[in-house]
Structure formats: C-alpha cells, structure tokens
N, C-alpha and C positions, 0 to 999 in steps of 0.2 A: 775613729778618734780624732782624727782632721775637723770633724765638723766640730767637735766638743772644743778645741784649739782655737777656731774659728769667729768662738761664741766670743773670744775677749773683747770682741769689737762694743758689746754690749760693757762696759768696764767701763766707768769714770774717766777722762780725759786725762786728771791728772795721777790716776795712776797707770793708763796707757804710757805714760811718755814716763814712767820710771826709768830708771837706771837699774837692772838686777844684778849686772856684774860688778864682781867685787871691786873696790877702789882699789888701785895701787897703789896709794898713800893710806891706808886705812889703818897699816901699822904705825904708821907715826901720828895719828890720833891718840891726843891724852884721855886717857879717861879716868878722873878720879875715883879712888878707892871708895872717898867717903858717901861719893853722890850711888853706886851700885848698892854701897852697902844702908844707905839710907831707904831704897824705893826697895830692897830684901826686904827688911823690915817693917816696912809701910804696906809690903804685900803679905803678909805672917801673919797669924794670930800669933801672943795676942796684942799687937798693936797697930793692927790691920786700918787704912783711914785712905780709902782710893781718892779721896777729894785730895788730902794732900800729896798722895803720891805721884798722881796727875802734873801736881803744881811741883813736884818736885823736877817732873820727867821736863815740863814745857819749861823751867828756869834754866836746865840743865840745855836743852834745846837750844836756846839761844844765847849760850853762851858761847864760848869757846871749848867749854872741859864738856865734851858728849859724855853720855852714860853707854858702857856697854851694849852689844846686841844679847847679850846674857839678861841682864837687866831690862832691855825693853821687852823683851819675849816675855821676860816672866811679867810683868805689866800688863803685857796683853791677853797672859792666860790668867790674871787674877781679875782681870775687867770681864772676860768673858765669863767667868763664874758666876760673876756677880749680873750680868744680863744685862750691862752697862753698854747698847750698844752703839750709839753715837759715838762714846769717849773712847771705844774699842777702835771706832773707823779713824778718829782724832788720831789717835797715837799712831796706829798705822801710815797713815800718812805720812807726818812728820819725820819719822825715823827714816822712812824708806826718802825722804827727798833730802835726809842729809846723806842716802847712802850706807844706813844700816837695814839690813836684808834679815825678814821674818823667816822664822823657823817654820819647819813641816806645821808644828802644833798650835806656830801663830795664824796662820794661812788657815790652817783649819777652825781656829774660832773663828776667821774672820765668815767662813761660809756659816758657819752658825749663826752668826750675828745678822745676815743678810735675812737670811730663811727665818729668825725671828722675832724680825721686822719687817715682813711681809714684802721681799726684796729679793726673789729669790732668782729673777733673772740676772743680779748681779752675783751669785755666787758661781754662774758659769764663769764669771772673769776671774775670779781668782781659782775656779778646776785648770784654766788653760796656762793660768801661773803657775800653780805646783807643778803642771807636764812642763813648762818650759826651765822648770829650773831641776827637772831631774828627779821630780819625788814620785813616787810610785802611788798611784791615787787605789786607797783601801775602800772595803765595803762600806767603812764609816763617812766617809766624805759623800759618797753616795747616797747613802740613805737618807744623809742631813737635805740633800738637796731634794730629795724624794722627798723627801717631808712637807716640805716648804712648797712645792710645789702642789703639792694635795692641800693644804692648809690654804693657797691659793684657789683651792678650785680648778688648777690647770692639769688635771688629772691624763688627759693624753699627752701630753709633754713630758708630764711622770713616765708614763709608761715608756716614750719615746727613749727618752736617756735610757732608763732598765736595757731597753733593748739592745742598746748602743755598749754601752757597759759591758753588757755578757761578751756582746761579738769582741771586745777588747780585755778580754780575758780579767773585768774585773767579775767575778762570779756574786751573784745575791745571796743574803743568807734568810734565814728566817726572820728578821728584822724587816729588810726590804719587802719580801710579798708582803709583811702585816699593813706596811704601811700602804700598799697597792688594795689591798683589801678595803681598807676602809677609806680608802678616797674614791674607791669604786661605788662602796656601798653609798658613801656619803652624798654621792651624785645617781644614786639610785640604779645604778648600770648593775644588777642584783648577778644576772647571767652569767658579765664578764669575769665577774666577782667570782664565781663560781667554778669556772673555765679555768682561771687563776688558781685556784684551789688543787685542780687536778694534774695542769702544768707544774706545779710546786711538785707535787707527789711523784711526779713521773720524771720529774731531773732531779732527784735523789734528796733531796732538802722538803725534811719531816715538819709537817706543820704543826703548833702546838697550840696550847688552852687557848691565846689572843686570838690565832687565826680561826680558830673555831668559832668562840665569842662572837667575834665581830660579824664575821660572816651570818650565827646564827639573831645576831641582833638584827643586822641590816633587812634579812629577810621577815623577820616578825613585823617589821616595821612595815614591810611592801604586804604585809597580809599572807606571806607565805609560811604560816606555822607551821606545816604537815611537813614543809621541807626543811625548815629549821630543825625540825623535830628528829629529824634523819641523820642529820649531821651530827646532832646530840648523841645519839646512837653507835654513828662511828667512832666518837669520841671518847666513848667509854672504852668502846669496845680495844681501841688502841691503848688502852692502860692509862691518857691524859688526865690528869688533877682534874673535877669537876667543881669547879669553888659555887659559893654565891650567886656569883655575878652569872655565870651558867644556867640556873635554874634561875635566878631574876626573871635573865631577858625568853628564856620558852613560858614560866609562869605569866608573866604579863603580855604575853602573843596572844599566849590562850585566853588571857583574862580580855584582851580588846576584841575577843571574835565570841564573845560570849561561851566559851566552852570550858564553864566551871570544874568538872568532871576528871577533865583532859590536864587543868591547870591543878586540881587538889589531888591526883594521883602525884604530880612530883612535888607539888609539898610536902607529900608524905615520906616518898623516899628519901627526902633530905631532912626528915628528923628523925627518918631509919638509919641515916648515917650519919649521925650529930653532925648536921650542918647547920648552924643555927641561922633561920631566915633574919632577914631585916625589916627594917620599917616598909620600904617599897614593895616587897614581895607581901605583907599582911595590907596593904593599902591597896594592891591589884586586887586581890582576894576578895576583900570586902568591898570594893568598889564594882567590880560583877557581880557579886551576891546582890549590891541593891539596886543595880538594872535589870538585874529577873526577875526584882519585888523579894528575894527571898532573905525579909528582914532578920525572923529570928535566928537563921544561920549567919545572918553581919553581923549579928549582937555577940552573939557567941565565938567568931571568930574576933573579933574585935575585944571580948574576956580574956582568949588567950594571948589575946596582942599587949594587953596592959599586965597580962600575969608574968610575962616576961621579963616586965620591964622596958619595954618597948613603946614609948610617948608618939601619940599621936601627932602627926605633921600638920603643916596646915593645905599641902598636897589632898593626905587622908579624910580631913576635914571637910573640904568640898566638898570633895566628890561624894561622900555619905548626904551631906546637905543636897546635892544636887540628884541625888536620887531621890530622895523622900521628897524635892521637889516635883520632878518628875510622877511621881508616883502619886502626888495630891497628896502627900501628908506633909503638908507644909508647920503647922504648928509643931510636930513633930521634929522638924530642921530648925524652926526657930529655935527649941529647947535645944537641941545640940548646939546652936550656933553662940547660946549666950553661954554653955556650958566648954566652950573653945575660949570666949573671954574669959575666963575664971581661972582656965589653966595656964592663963597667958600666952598661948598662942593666938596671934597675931593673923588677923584675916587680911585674905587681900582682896582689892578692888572688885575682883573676878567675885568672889567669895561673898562680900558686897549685892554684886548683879545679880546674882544668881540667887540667892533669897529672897531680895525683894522684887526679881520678875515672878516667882513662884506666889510670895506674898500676893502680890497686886493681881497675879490670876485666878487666884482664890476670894478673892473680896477683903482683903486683909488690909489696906490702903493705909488705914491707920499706922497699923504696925509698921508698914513700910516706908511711913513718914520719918518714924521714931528711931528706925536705922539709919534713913538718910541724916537724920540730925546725930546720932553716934558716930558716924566715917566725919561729922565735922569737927563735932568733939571731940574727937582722936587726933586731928588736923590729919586725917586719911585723903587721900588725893582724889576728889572723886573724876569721875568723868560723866561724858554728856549721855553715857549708856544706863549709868542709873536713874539720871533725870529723864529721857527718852519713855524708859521702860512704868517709871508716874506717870508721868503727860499721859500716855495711852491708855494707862487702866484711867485711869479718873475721868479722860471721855465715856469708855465703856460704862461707867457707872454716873454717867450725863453730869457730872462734878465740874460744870466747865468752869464756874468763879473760882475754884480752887486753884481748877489750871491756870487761870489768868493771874493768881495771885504767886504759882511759883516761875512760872514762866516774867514774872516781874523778876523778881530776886537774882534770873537769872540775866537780864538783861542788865544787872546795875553795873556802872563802868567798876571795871577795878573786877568783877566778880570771874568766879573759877568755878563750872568748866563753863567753856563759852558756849553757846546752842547751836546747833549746826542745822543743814536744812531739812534735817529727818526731824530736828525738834522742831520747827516753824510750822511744818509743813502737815507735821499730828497736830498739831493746835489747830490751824489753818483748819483741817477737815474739820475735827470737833465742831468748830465755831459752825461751818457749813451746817452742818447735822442741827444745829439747833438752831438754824435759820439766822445767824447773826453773823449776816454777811459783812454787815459794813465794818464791824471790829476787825475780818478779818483779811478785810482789803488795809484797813490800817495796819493788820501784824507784817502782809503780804508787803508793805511800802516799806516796814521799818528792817524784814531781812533786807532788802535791796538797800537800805540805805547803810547798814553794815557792811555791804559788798556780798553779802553771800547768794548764791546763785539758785532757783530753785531747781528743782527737777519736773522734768513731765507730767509728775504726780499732780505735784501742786498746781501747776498749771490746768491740769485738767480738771480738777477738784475746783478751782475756780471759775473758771470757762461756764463749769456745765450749774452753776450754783447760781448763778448773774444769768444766765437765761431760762433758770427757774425762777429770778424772781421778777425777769421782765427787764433786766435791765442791759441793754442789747449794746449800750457805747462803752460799756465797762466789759462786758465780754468780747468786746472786739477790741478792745484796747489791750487785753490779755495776749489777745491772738499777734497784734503788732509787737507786745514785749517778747514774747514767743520766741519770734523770729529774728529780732534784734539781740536774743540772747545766743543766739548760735544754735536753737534748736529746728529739731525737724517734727513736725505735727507728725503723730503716730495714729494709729486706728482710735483708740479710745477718744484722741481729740475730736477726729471727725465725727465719731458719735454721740459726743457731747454736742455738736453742734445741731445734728441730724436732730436727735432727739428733742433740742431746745425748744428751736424752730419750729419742729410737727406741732409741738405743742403750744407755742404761742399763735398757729394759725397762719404762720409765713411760709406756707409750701413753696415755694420759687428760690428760695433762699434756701430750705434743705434739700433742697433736689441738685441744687448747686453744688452742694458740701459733698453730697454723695456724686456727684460727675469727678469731683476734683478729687474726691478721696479715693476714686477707681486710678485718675490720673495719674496719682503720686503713685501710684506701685502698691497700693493698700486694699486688699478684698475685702469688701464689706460685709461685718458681720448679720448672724442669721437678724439677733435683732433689729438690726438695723435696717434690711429688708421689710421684715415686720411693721416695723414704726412708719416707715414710710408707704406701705401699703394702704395700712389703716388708716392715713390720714389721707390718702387719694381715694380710699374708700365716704370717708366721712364730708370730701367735698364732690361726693359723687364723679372723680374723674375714673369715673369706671375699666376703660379701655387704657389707661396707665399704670392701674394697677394690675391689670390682666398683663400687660407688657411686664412690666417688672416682678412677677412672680411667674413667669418665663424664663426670665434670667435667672431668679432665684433657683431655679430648677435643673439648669445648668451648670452654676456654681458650682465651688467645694463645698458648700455646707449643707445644699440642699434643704427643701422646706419643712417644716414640722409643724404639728397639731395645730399653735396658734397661725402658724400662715393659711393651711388650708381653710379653716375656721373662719377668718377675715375674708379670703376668698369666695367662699360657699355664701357670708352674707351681702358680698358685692353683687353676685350674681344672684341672689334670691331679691336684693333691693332693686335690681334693674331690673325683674321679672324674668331670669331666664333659668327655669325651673330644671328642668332637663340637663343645660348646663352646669347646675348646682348637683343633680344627682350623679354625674359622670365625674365630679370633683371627689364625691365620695366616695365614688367607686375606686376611684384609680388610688387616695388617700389608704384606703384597706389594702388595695393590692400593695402599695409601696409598704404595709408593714405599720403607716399611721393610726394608732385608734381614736378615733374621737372621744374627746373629753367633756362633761358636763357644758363647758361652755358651747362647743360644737353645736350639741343637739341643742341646747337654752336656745342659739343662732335659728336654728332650722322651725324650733316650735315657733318665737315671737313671729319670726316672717314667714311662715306659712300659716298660721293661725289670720294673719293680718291678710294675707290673701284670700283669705276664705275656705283654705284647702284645710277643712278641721279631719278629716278621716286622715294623712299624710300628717300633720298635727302632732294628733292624737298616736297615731306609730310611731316618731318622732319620740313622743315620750315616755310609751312603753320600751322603745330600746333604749332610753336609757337610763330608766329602773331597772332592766335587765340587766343592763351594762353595770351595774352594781352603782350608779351616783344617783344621791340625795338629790332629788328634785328643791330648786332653789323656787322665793319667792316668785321674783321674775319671770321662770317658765310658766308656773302655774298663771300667773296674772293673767299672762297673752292667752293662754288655752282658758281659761274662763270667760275671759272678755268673746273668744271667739264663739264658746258655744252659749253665751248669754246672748250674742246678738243675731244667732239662729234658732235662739230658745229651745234650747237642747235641755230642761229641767234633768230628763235624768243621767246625763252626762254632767251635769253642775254639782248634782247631788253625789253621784258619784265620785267625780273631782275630791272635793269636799272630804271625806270618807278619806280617801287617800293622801289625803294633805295631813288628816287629822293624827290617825294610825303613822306616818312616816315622819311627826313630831315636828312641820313646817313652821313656822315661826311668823306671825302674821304684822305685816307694819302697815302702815298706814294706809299706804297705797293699795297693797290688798286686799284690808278692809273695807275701804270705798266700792273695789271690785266687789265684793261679795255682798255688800247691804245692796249694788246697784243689779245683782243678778237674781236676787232675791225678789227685789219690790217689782222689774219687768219680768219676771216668768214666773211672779206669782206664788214662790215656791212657800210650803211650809214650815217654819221656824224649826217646828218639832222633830220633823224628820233629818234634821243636821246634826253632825256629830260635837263635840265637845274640842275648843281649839286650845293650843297652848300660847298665850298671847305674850309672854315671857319666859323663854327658859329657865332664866338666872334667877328667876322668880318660885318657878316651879310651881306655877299658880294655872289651874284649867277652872277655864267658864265653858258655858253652852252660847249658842249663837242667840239666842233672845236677851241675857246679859251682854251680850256683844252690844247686840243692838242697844239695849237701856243707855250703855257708857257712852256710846256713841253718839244718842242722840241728845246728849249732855254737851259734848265738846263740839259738834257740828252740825250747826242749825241746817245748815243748808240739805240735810238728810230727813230733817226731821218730815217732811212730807210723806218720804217712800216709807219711811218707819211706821208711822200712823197710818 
C-alpha cells in the first residue's frame, strides 16, 4: 500500500501542496444560507443549470461569504453525473485551496473524472489522498481506476494494482476480473485472459454472463471458436442467462471460419428458446452463406430476416454485394445495390468499392462510371480507392483516352480525392503498355511536381520502357532520380537494365549492371542469366557464356530448359558437337526436358553442319516428345536434305508436314519450290498443304506453284 501512497507524487503540483487539515477557523467562516440553498437547487431537477451553478459556486468563491463543504460536494457529485470533467477538476481545486475538504464521494468522482479523461495516472494521486485522509479505499475506487487503465491500453499496470489491492486486503469482485478480461482480450493476451478466468474460480468469486461473453468474444476473434465454444458450454451448464449477445458472438466465430453448420445449429437453439436473433446474427448467417456460393439458402434466410421485421443494415448490405461480387455475379449485386437505394439505406464508401472493383472486373466499366457519378450525386465522399480500382480496369480494357480524361478531372486544383502514387503510377504503366512513353514521362514529371514520391514500381516500369524504346539518357536520368529520391535499386531494376541493354546490343554495359547487381547484395534472376547468355551467345563470345552458365549452375536458381537450350546452340554454333550432346545428357539427368525449341536448336544446327541422320533423330524425338513440329525446324531439315538431294527424305518430309497441319509461309515455301526444281522431284507425288489455317483452305503443291509463280518472278525459271 506504500507504493499506491507513493504514487501522489504523480498529482498536480497544486494539489500536492494542499492543505487537508481542517482549518481552525473554519467555524468562524460565514456561510450564507441563501448561496447553499441556491447551488441545492441549481443541482435538483427540476431546475437543474450546472453553467449557473458553476457561476454561482466561483461568485461565492471570491467572495467573502464561502458556500458550504455540504454544498460544494454536492456540486461536485452533480458535475460528475453529468461527465463535466474539467469543471469537476475546476471546483475541486478551488474549494480545496480555500480550505474546504471533499468528501469520500467527491474524491471518488474525482477518480472517475480522471479515468474518463483518459487520465488515469492521476487518479493514483487522489487513491493516495482518500488513504491519507482516513477513507477506507472500496472495490469501487478500484475498479474505476481498473478501468481506465485498460481503456488506456495500460493493461499490466491494471493488473499491477489488482495485485497490490488484494495483498491490502481490498478483495475484487466480479466487476474487477470483467474488466481484467477484456483489457486482456482487448490487447489479444487470449491465455492470460483465460488463466484469469480460472484464478476467479478458484478464489471463490463466481464469474457471470459478462465474463463469459467477453472472454467467449475475445476468443472468436483470435480464431479460437472451438474454445469459445467450450466456455459456452460451461456456461450453460452453471445455470448462467444465455442472452443474444451469447449466441451473437459463437454464431459470428463460426460464421468467420466458414462453418455454417456449427453456426445454424445454435441459431436454432435460440428459436428453440424464444431468443429472438438480431440483425448481426441474420447478417453473419447470410454473409457465410454467400461466401460458400450458397445463394438460395441467403435468399431464404434473408425471407426470414425481413419476415421478422428485421431491416437490413448497411453492414448486411455489403457483405451480400461483396459476395456476389466475389462469386462473379456482379449484375446481380448491382440489382441489390440499387435495391439498398430504394430502401433508403445509405451505402458507404466501402460499399462504394466494392461494387464497382467487382463491376470493372467483369467488363462493366460503364456501370461503374454511373456509380462513380451517383457517390457524387449524393455528395458521397469518395476516395482515391474507387478512382484507383477505374484507372486499372480501363488499362485492362486498353481505354487509356478515357484514363487520361479521368485522371484529368482528378488533377483539377480544388478537386477531391487527390491521386496518390498507386493512381500515377497505373496510369504511368498503362501509357507504357501502349508505347506512349512520352505522355508518361509528362504524368511521371507532373506527380513530382505535386510533391508525391513514386515507388520502385514506377520507377522500374520507367527504367525498362525508355530502354525499350532506345532512349538510354531518359533512363539513366530515372536511375539519378532513383537515388536522389532515397531509394535503393532492387532486383527488378537491375533487370530492367540487364534486359534493356542485351537488347539494344550494349553487352559491356549489361554485364556491368549484372557485376553491380551481384554487388549490392541482389542474386540475379534465372532470367536474367538467360538474357545475358543469349546475348554473349548472339555475339559469339562463346567462352563467356560457357563461364556464366557455370555460375548459373551454382546459384539458387539453377538453370532451366531455356538456359540449356541457349547453351547446346552455343556449342553447336562453335562446332563442339559432343560438347552439345553431354549438355543434353547431363539436362535429362538433372530432370530438364527439352522443349520444342531445344530440339528446333539441335535440328537448324545440325542440319547446317551437314549431320542430316543426328538431324533427322533430332526430330523424330521430338514428334515423339509429343511437340508440333514448327516451320523453322522443317525449313533447316529440308534445306539440309535438299542440298544432299535426299528426294525421298523431301518427299517424305513433305507427307509429314502435310498430315501434322504445318502451316506454310513464305520462307517455306521458297524452301520447297527450291527443293523441288534441284532434285527434280514430281509435283504429283506431294501431299496437299494447308496454306492458311484460319482460312481452312488446302491446295496441292502444283497450285502452290501456279500462286507462286504469280507473286515471284524470281521463281518463275524452276517453276517452268
């Protein structure tokens, strides 16, 4: 109890240095009849007026003629009533620094007043005041500070006193643990919450409906409804009143873990025991009905929702809208939605989003316009989540003039909501996507000139847009704001750069980005390996790319289909054949299978080396390997056995191209008229081609020829 005494030191200065003892002049203080019997009655109904009583207490103040401590007390229990707490601490003051001394029960609003003003470390200065002036501190005083202190979040400080309390023989009642319960729960400490529960039990103080409640709420909330469910159980089981709010909070536990079942068995027993539910309990119900999809049981509970008499919320509202959203029946929420305006309930913002992000992912755009213009119609407040959730459908549906026309409206000064950099920076891509860089280096200038900052996104959505279109001082001008903006390049940047560069043909410059992007602490992705393989393959620095798919190999990611692929044509390009088939090998052992492109790899350049039998196996494995043989392969392998005048391998070819529905373009076609006229073959004995699928049109190879020798003179010789 010493420490609790201790605490006054926490107590306002000026009513540390009070005076509690009684004046010894106090009797010869006049105090008029009519000023006591005036602030009676200004405290009474019914002519109850605390402004004037106030004014009556502070005239009387400075006067000479004081009012009673009869009088000021009950002033201060009619100010605490009324939750007047400023004027509560006003009065107190004053009295006490002329020397009139508050009663138990003023003392005691006063901690009330503290703790409901969020003050509650001053209410320890007035516990160590009632102990110095002799008042015996009750369970009430306690729990008020108990309260305040959980209401503060200072929930082990709570417990602290509790504990302090007991050892000073103030004992808790059931009042105290509730409130220890739900400040426990309320900071999620579920356990101690718990633990509490048992300790109540076991020092003889019976918990009742609240501590169950609470406890059983706290828990449904952390996801533990099997154990909420248990408590419910012992609940009964002790004879405790099972109200509403009981079944509420287990119904809606179960209704947030999807366990309909678990949730409509105690609906049931609560209209087995005329309990009549509420709106939230029919609004869980049917809000997990329409996340299982299981509309016409929502429909039907939602009949005997309105058969009750029971008006739908606009809680209830959503969430039905936000399932048929989910569930792709969006027209279907729009008709509820407009049928929520009709009954006059009032949608909000949320309610809002959540239609028209479902609209705009449906293709519904329009509609989604027509709400955003009703929330303004309404003077509904929008925010930047509804215009966000447009801007990105209307890229998906390449609308970008539309975008630029609302993303206008939203930039006019004066306008509401403002665009943040998730709006900028979906516009921003959009524009990318549709090659209209430069609009989108103007959007890119004009967030900066608002002050708003972008993110990494944008940044890299930039970066890599400006060196697909070649324009290398605007992307390194990105790279400088980059880093003046307080950012740190991430993986994606580096490979935007990686990527830029391979492709404009600056290898020196992406091998760069990949030394520094190993530097910073960033492992470079599979593609990125890839990318720059292929482009040391494409300038023939053979013996670099053989390095670097070494390390690839090493890595976390380890190589895949397209890396060995790139590999096997390096080494087939360089001539090292054996080296090419040990890559395959080892490729199958690691579990890699070659892909159409693989083998396409192996036929062109072995066909071009002259090895047509290894070719020719080449591309029986990978007809067998179940892939469509492309243009391209066949080219190489025709070219090959047309320039060993392999006729019945051409013919053959042929036959197989024709049957496997190959698809013949140009290039092809010059193939075949040019293996035709050097090996002599006969027109007749060729199959029928499909020269357009989408056409669905088949000629024979002598109408081939006819067309052909129409549009390309240059053939017309071998033709004839």
């Amino acid at each position: 109890m010493n420490n609790l005494v201790d605490r006054t030191s926490c107590f306002p200065l000026g009513i540390r240095c009070l005076r509690f003892e009684l004046y010894s002049s106090l009797s010869s203080v006049f105090s008029l009849p009519n000023v006591d019997a005036r602030l009676k009655s200004l405290c009474e109904p019914p002519d109850s007026n605390f402004v004037e009583a106030v004014t009556v207490f502070d005239q009387a103040i400075n006067s000479s003629c004081l009012p009673s401590a009869w009088a000021c007390n009950t002033l201060i229990e009619f100010l605490v009533k009324l939750k007047k707490h400023e004027l509560v601490f006003s009065v107190y003051l004053k009295m006490t620094r002329v020397g009139i001394l508050p009663s138990f029960r003023s003392l005691s609003g006063l901690v009330d007043c503290f703790v409901h003003s969020y003050k509650p470390q001053l209410a320890f200065g007035v516990l160590g005041l009632l102990l110095k002036r002799g008042f015996t501190v009750s369970v009430y005083i306690m729990n008020l500070i108990l309260k305040g202190l959980c209401k503060n979040g200072d929930v082990l400080r709570a417990i602290d006193l509790f504990t302090k309390m007991k050892g000073n023989y103030v004992f808790p009642d059931v009042v105290s643990y509730n409130i220890l319960v739900s400040g426990l729960c309320k900071e999620k400490q579920f356990d101690d919450a718990v633990k509490l529960l048992v300790e109540m039990k076991d020092g003889g103080c019976d918990p009742n409906s609240i501590t169950y409640t609470t406890l059983m709420d706290g828990l449904c909330r952390d996801g533990r409804v099997e154990k909420a469910f248990s408590l419910f159980e012992e609940m009964k089981s002790k004879g405790l009143e099972v109200d509403v709010v009981a079944y509420g909070v287990l119904i809606g536990g179960f209704c947030n873990k999807n366990c309909f079942d678990s949730a409509k068995a105690l609906f049931d027993e609560m209209l087995e025991k005329d309990i009549l539910p509420n709106g939230f309990i029919f609004s869980c119900l049917i809000n997990c009905l329409c996340k299982l999809g299981q509309w016409n049981e929502a429909s039907a509970m939602l009949h005997v929702m309105t058969n009750r008499g029971i008006l739908l919320d606009c809680y209830t509202y959503t969430g039905l809208i936000d399932g048929l959203c989910k569930d792709g029946r969006t027209r279907k929420a729009l008709d509820l939605f407009y049928l929520m305006l009709e009954q006059r309930v009032e949608p909000t913002t949320v309610t809002y989003n959540i239609i028209i992000d479902g609209l705009c992912k449906e293709g519904y755009v329009g509609d989604a316009l027509k709400l955003l213009e009703i929330m303004m119609d309404k003077g509904k407040e929008q925010d930047v989540i509804s215009y966000n959730t447009l801007l990105r459908q209307l890229h998906n549906h390449k609308k970008v003039d539309d975008v630029i026309e609302l993303m206008g409206s939203l930039l006019k000064d004066g306008s509401d909501p403002k665009p943040d950099s998730i709006t900028f920076t979906s516009i921003i891509q959009g524009l990318c996507k549709e090659g209209r860089l430069d609009e989108a280096i103007v959007l890119y200038d004009t967030m900066n000139s608002r002050g708003i900052q972008g993110n990494m996104f944008t940044f890299n959505i930039l970066i890599a847009e400006c060196l697909k279109a070649g324009t290398i001082d605007q992307a390194m001008k990105m790279w400088k704001h980059l880093h003046e903006s307080g950012f740190t390049p991430n993986s994606n940047t580096y490979s935007a750069f990686i990527g830029g560069f391979c492709k404009l043909h600056i290898l020196n410059v992406a091998k760069g980005f990949f030394i520094r992007m190993r530097v910073s602490g960033h492992d470079p992705k599979l593609v990125d390996y890839n990318t720059l393989m292929a482009s040391l393959r494409n300038e023939s620095s053979i013996d670099q790319a053989r390095q670097l798919f070494e390390q690839l190999k090493n890595s976390n990611c380890g190589p895949d289909v397209i890396s060995f692929s790139i590999m096997i044509d390096c080494n087939l390009k360089a001539g090292g054949i054996q080296s090419a088939k040990e890559l395959l090998k080892e490729m199958i052992q690691m579990g890699v299978k070659p892909d159409a492109n693989t083998y396409t790899i192996m036929i062109n350049r072995l066909s071009k080396l002259g090895l047509l039998d290894e070719a020719k196996s080449a591309f029986d494995s990978m007809i067998a390997s179940g892939f469509m043989p492309n243009v391209y392969a066949c080219d190489s392998l025709l070219k090959g056995f047309g320039s060993k005048g392999e006729e019945k391998e051409i013919i053959n070819l042929l036959h197989l191209m024709a049957d496997k529905g190959v698809v013949l373009d140009s290039t092809i076609t010059d193939t075949i008229l040019s293996c035709i006229y050097h090996n002599q073959v006969d027109p007749d004995a060729l199959p029928t081609f499909r020269q357009d699928l989408s056409e669905g049109t088949a000629i024979s190879c002598r109408e081939l020829l006819t067309k052909v020798k129409a549009s390309k003179p240059e053939i017309k010789s071998h033709a004839s």
